[in-house]
NUDO-453475 format. One record per atom (N, C-alpha, C): x, z, y. Coordinates in steps of 0.2 Angstrom, whole numbers, plus 2048, in hexadecimal, padded with zeros to 3 digits. Layout:
# NUDO-453475
XZY
...
# end
This chain:
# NUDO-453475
8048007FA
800800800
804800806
8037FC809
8077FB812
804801815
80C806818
80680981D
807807824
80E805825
80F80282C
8137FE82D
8107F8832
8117EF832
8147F0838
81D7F083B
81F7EF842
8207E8842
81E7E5849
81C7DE84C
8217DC850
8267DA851
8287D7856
82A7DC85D
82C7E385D
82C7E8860
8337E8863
8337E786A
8387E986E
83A7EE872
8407F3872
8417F8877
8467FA87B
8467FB881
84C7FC885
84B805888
852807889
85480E88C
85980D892
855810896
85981089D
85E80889F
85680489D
8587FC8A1
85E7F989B
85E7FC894
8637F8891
85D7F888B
8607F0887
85B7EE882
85F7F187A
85A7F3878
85C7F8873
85A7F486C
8547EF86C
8557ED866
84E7E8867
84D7E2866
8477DC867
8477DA861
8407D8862
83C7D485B
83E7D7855
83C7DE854
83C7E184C
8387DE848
8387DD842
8317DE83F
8327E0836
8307E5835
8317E6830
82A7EC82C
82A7ED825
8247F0825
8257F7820
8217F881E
8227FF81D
81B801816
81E802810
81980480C
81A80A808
81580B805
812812801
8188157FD
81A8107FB
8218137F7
8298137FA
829811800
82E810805
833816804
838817802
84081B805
844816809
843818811
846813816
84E817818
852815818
85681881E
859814824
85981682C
85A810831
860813832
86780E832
86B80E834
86E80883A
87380B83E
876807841
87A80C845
87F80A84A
88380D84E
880812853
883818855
88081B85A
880818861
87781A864
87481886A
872810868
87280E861
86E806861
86680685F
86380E861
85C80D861
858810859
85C813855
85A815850
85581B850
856821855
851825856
84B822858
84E81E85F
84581C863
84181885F
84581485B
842810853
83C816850
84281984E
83D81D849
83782484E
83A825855
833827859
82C82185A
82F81A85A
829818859
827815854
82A81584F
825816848
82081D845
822823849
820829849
81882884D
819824852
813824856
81482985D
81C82C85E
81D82F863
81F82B869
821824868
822821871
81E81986E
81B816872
81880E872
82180A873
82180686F
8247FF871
8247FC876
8287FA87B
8277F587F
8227F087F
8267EB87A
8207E3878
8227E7870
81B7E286E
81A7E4866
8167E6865
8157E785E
80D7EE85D
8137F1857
80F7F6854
8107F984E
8077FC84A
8077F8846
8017F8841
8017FE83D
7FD80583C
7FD807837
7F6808834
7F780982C
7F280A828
7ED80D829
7E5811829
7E281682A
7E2818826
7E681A821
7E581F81B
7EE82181E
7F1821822
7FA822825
7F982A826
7FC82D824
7FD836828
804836827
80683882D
80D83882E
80F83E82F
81684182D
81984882D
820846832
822847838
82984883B
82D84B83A
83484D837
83885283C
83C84F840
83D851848
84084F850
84885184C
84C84F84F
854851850
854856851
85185A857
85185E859
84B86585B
84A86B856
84286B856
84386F85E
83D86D85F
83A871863
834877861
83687F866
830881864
82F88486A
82A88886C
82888A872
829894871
82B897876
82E89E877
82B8A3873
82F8A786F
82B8AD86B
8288A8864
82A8A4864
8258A185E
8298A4859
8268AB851
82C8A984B
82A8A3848
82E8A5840
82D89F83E
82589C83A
8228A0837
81A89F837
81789C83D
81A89E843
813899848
817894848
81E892848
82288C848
81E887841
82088B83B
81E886837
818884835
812888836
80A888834
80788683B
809881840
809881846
80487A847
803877841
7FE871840
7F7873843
7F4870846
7EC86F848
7E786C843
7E686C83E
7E286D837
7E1872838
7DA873838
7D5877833
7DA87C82D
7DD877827
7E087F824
7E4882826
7E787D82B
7EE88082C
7EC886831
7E7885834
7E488C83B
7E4892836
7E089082F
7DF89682B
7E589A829
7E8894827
7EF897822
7F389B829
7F389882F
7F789D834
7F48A4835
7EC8A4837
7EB8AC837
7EA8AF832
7EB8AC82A
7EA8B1824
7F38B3823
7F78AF825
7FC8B1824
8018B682B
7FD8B5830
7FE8BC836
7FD8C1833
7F68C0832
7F28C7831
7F38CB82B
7F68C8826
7F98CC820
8008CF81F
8048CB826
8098CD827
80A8D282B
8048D582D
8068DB832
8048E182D
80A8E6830
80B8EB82B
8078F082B
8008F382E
7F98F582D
7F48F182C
7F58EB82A
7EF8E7829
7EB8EC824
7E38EB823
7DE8EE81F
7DC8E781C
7DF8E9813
7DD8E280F
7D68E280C
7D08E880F
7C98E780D
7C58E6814
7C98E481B
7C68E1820
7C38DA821
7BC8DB822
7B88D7825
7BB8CF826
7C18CF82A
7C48CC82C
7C88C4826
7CB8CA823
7D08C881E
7CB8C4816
7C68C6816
7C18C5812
7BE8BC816
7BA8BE81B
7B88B881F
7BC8B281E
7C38B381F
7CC8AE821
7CB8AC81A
7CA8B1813
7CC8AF80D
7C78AB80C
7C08AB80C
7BB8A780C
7BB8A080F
7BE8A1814
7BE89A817
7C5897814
7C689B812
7CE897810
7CE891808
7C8897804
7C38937FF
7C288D7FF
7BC88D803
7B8886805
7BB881806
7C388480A
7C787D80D
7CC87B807
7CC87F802
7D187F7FD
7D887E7FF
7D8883804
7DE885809
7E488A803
7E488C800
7E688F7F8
7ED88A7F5
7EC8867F3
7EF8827F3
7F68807F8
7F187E7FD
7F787D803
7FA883803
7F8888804
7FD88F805
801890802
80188F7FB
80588D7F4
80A88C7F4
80A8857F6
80E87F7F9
813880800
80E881805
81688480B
81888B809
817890803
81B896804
81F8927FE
81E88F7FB
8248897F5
8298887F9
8298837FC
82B87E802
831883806
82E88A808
83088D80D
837893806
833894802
8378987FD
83D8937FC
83D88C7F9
8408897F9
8478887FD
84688A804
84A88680A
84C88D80C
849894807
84E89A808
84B89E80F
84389B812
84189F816
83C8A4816
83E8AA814
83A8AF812
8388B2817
83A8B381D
8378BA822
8338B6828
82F8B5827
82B8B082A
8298B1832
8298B6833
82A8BB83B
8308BD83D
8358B983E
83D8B883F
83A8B3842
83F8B7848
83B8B284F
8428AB850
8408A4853
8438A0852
84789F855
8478A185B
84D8A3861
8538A685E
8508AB857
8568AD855
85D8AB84F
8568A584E
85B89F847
86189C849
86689B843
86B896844
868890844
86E88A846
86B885846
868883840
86D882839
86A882833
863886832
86188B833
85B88E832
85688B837
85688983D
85288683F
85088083D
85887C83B
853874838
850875831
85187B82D
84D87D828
84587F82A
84588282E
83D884830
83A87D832
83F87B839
83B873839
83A86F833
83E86D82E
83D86B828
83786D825
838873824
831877821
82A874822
82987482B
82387382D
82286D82C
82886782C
82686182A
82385F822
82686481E
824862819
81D864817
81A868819
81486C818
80E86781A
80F86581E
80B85F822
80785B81D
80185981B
800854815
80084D81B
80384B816
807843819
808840812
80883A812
80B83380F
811830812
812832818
81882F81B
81D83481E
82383581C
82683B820
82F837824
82D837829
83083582E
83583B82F
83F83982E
84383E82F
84983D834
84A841837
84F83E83E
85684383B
85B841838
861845839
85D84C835
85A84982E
85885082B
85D856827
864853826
86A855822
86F85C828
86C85A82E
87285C834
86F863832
874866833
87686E832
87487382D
87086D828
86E871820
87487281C
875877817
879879813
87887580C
87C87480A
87E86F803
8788707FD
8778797FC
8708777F7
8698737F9
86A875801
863872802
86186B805
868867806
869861807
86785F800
86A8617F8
86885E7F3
8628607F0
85D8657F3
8578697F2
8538617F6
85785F7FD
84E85C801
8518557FD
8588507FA
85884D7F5
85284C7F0
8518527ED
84F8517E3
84684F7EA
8458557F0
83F8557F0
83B84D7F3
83E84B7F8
83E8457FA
83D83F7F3
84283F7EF
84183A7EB
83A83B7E7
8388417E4
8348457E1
82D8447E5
82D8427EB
8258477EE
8208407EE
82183B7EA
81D8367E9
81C8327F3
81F8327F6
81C8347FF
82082D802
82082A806
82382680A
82982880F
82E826810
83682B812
838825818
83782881D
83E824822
841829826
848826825
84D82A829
85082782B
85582A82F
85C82B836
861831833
86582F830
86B83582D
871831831
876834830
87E83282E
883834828
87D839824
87E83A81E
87F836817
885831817
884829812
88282C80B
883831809
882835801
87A838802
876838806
87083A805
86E833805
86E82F809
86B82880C
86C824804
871826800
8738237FA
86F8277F4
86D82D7F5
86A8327F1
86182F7F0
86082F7F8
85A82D7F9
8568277FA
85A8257FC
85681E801
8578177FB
8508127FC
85280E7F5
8518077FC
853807802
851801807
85580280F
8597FE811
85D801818
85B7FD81A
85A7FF822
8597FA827
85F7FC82D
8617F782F
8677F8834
8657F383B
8647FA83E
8677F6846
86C7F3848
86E7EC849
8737EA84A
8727E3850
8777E5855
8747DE85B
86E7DC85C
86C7E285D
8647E1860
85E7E085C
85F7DE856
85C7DC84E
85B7E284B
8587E0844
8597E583D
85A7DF837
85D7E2835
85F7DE82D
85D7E6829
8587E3823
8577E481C
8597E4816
85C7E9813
85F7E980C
85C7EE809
85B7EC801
8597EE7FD
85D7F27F9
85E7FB7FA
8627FC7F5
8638027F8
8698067F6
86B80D7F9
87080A7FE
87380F800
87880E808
87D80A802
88180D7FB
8868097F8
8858027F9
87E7FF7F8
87C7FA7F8
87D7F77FC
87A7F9802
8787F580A
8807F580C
8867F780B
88B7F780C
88D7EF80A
88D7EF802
88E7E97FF
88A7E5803
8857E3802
8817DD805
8837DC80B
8867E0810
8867E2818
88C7DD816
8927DF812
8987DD813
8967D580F
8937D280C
8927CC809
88D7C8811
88A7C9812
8877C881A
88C7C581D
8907CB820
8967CA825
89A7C6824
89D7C481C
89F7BF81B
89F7B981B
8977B881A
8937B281B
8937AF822
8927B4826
8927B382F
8977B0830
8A07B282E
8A17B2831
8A47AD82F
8A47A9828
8A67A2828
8A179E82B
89C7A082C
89879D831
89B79B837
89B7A1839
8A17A1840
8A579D841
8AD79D839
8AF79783A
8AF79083B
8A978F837
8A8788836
8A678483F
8A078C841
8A078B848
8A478A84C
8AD78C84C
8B178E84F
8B578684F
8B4784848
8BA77D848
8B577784C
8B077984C
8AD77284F
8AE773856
8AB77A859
8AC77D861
8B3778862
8B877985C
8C0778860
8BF76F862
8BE76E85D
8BD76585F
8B9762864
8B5765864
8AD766869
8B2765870
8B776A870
8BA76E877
8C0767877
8C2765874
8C775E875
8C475B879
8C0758875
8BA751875
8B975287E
8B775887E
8B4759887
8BD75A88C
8BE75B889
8C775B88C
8C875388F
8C774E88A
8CB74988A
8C674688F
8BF747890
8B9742896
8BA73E894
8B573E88C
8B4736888
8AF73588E
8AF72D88F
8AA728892
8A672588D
8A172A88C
89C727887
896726889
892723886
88B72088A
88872A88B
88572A895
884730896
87E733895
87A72F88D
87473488C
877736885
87C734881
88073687D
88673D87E
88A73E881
88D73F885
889747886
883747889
88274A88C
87F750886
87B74B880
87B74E87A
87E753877
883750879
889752874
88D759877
88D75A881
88D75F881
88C766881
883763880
87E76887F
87E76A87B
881768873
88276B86C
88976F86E
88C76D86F
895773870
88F777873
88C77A87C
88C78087B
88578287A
883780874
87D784870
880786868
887781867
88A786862
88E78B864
89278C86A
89479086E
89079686E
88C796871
88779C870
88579D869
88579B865
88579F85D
8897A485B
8907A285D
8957A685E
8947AB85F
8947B285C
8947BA861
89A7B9866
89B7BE86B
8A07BE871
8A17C486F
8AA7C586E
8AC7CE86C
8AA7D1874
8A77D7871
8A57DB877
8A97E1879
8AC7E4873
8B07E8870
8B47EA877
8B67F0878
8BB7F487D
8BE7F8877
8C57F7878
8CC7FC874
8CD7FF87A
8CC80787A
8D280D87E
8D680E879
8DB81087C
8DF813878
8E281987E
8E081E87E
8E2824882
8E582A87E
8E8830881
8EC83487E
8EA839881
8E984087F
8E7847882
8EC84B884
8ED84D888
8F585188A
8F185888A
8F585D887
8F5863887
8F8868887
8F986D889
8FE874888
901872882
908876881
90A87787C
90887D87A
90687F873
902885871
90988B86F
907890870
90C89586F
90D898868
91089E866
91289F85F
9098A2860
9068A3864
9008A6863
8F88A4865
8F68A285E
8F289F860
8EA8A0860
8E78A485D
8E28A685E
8E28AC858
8E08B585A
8E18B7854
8DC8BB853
8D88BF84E
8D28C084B
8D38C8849
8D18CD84B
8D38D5847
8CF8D9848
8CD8D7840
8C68DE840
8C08DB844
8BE8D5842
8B68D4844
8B08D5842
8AD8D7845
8A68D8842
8A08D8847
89A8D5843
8958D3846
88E8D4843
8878D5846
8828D8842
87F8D4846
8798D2845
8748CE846
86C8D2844
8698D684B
8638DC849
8648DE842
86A8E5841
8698E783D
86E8E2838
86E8DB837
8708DA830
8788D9830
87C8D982F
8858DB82E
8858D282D
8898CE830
88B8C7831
8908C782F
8968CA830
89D8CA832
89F8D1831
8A58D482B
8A68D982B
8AD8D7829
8B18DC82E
8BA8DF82C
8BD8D782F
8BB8D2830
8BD8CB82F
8C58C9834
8CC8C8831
8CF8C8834
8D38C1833
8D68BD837
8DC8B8837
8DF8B583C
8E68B283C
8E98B0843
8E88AA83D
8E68A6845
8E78A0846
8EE89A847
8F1897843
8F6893840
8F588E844
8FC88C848
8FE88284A
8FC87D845
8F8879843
8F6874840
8EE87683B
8EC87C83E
8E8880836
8E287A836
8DD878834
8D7875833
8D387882D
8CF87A830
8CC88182C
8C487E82C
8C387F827
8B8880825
8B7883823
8B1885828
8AB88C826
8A688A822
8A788A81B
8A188A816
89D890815
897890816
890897812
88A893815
885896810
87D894814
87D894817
877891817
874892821
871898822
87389C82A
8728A3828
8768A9829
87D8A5823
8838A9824
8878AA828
8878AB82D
88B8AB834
88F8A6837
89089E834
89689B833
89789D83D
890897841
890896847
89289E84C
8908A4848
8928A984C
8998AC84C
89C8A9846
8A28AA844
8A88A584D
8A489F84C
8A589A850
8A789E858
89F8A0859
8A08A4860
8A38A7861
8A58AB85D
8A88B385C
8B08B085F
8B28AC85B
8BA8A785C
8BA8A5864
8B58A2865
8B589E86D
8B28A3874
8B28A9871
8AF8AD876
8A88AE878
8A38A6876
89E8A7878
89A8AF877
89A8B1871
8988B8870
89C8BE86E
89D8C486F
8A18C986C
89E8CE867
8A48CC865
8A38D185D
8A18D885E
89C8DC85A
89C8E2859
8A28E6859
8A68E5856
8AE8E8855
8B28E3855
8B88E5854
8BD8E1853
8BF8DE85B
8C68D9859
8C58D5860
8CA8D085E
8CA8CA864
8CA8C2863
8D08C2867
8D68BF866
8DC8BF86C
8DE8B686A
8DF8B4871
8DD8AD872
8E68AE874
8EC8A8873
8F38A7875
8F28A487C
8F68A6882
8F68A3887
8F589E887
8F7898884
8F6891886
8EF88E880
8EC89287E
8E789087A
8E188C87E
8E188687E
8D9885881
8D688387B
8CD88387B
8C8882873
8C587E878
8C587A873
8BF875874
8BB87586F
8B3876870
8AF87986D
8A887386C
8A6871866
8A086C866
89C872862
896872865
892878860
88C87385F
886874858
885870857
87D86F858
87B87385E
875872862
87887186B
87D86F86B
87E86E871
87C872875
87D877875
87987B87B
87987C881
88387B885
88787B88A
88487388D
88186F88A
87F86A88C
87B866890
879868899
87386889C
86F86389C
86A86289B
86685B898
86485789E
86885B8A5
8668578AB
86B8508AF
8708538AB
8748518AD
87984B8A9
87A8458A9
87D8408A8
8828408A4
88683D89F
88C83F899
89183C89D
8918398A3
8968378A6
89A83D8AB
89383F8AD
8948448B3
8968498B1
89484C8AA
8968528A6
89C8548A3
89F84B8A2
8A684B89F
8AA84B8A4
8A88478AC
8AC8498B3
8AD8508B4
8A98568B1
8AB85C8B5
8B08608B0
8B385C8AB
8BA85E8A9
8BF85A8AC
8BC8558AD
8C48508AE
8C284A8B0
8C28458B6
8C383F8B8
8C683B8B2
8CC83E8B2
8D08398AD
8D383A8A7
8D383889F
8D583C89C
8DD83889A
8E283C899
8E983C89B
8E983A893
# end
């Protein structure tokens, strides 16, 4: 069953053309993945296949039998939300019920022979809301999120795209739409949404950078590329092979374009005097094979970063420790940091890694212990919600306020 037909759908972002004449479709059994280079259009792609922004020119057709399920790149929730009003936060009917049967049993004087809780289970009946409740505390036990009143403000990023996760999956849909579902999950639960994905009988499109999920999951790539999409059929392994037999083909094409261009380009050199509606023919074919040709577009920097020379002391670590309301994160934790060291922080999502992180770069201080940084140490620090990142303010103008010039 088709659930949704894009037509010819063109888009541009701030005055640049992002990607013309798509057309491609979309059915019942679909595992899609959208690749292409960053900033060629792959999220706004996939917001408007979701039904979150209208296409320029184009339509996009979907089914009425189509329910769609999202996860955003980035969730959003609104202040004081925990995770229960985050993730039961659907406008359905069950989902209204399943929120205040599960408030109200969550509080720790609730009265289980109340008026109340008897009416909610009634109506919960009728809707065969039972089921579904089943199924998101599955879902939710699955992904390791037990304390449902843990507010969100106070998640790692990992535990947030787990809740957002959460709420997505819950959703009854045929179609589940994923933007960057893989980012900041831990290894069991990256091959937990694998088995669930291939398993959930459901239609899949996504945006990763993850090539071992995209190969796990996906049985069809779509790639943005110079303003187009090309279609392969297969996992990312695949679409690789095919991608590189393509290329190939192009670009003996190219040559073959190239050797006649060359003689093309004589021929006009020499000012044959040949009858001029011939003549004229003939230079109208050179530049419509000229334009066949791509033009490299490509810019090489090649720049170098100048910086301190770092001393015997480089960042050192003694006796750290950290608790997060009451729960112990970081206990006794000590080491100095080595010239050349390249170090990863593996544990769940949950386990401290990101506080561990802070704790190193000053953003937060430890309960005990203390962090000593060597004179000439500067961090350069990428955290992975961007926090330090003002959303007003331009990638140009933000990288000027370290440096005009990079040395």
């Amino acid at each position: 069953m088709n659930l949704i037909s894009v037509n010819n759908i063109s888009q541009s972002m701030s005055g640049r053309l992002l990607f013309s004449d798509l057309t491609f479709g979309v059915d019942s059994s679909s595992r899609i993945a959208i690749t292409g280079r960053n900033g060629c259009g792959k999220s706004t792609l996939l917001s408007i296949i979701a039904g979150f922004r209208t296409p320029e020119a184009g339509e996009v057709s979907r089914n009425r039998e189509l329910r769609t399920a999202a996860l955003e790149q980035n969730p959003v929730f609104q202040d004081g939300y925990s995770i229960a009003d985050f993730v039961l936060s659907g406008e359905s009917r069950e989902m209204t019920l399943i929120r205040e049967y599960e408030t109200l049993v969550s509080q720790p004087d609730y009265d289980p022979s109340s008026s109340l809780l008897a009416d909610l289970m009634s109506d919960m009946e009728l809707l065969d809301c039972w089921n579904l409740e089943s199924r998101i505390h599955s879902i939710l036990s699955e992904l390791g999120i037990n304390d449902l009143n843990q507010k969100m403000v106070s998640l790692s990023g990992g535990m947030l795209k787990k809740a957002a996760l959460a709420r997505t999956l819950v959703i009854e849909s045929n179609l589940i739409i994923l933007d960057e579902p893989t980012n900041h999950l831990d290894i069991s639960t990256i091959n937990w949404l694998e088995k669930y994905l291939k398993n959930s009988g459901k239609a899949v499109i996504l945006v990763t950078h993850d090539r071992y999920f995209m190969d796990a999951v996906c049985s069809r790539i779509l790639e943005i590329e110079d303003k187009t999409i090309y279609s392969y059929d297969g996992n990312y392994s695949r679409f690789l092979e095919l991608k590189a037999l393509r290329q190939e083909a192009r670009e003996k094409g190219e040559g073959r374009i190239n050797n006649i261009l060359r003689n093309e380009a004589e021929w006009i050199k020499r000012g044959p005097r040949a009858r001029a509606g011939k003549d004229k023919k003939r230079k109208e074919r050179f530049f419509q094979l000229k334009e066949l040709v791509p033009q490299s577009t490509a810019v090489s920097d090649t720049f170098s970063v100048a910086g301190k020379r770092l001393g015997s002391k480089i960042i050192e670590i003694e006796k750290v420790e950290k608790s997060w309301d009451d729960c112990l994160i970081i206990s006794d934790f000590s080491y100095s940091f080595k010239k050349g060291d390249r170090i990863g922080l593996l544990g769940g999502n949950g386990s401290g890694k990101s506080t561990l992180l802070n704790i190193i770069t000053g953003r937060i201080a430890p309960d005990d212990g203390e962090v000593v940084q060597g004179v000439n140490t500067k961090i350069g620090y990428y955290d992975q919600l961007s926090k330090q990142l003002p959303g007003s303010v331009k990638a140009i103008e933000y990288i000027k306020e370290s440096a005009e010039v990079i040395d």
